[in-house]
C-alpha positions as CSV (number, residue, x, y, z in Angstrom):
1,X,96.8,92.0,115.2
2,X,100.2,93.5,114.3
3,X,102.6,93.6,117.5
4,X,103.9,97.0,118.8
5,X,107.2,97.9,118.0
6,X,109.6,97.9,121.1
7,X,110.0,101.8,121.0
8,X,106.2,102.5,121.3
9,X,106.1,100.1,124.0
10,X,108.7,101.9,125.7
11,X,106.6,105.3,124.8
12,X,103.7,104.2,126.5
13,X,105.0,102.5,129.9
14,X,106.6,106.1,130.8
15,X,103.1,108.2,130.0
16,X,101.1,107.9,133.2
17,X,97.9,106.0,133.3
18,X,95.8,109.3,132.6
19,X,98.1,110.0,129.4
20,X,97.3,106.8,128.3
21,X,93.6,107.4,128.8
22,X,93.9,110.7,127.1
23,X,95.3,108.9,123.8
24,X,92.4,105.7,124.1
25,X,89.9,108.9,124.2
26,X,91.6,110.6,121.5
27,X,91.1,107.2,119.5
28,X,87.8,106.7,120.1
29,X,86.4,109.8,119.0
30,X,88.6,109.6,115.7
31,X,87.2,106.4,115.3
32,X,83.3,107.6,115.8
33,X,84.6,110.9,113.5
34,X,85.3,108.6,111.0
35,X,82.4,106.2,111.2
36,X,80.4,109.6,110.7
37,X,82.0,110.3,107.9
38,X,82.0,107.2,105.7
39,X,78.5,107.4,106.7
40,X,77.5,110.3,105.3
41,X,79.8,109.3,102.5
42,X,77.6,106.4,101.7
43,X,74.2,107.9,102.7
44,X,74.2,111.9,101.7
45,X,70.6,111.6,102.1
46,X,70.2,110.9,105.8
47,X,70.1,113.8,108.6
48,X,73.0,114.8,110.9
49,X,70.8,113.3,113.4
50,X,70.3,109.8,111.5
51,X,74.1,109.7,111.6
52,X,74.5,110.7,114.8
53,X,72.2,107.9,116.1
54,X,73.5,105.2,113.8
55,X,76.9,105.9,115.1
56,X,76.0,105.5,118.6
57,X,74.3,102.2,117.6
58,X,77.1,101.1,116.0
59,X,79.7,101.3,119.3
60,X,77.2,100.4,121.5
61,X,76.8,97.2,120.2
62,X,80.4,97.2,118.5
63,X,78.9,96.6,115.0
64,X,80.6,97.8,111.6
């Protein structure tokens, strides 16, 4: 894992714990955004829902 640069880590110990969690939350529903879309990328066929419930599969049980 690449180390953060000194500036960011200065960045993030002034935000406040809940502007940290804001930006984790922010992360995580990039990440599922874009788990949905390579998904739908790679399987045009299958239903909003399909995706949908893949996705939540795949972070529940933190699979790629």
């Amino acid at each position: 894992m690449e180390e953060m640069h000194p500036e960011q880590i200065k960045a993030y110990k002034k935000m406040t714990p809940a502007e940290r969690l804001a930006i984790a939350a922010q992360l995580w529903h990039a990440a599922r955004a874009l788990k949905s879309a390579y998904l739908k990328q790679q399987h045009p066929d299958w239903s909003d829902e399909k995706i949908k419930d893949t996705v939540r599969e795949i972070f529940l049980y933190a699979r790629t």
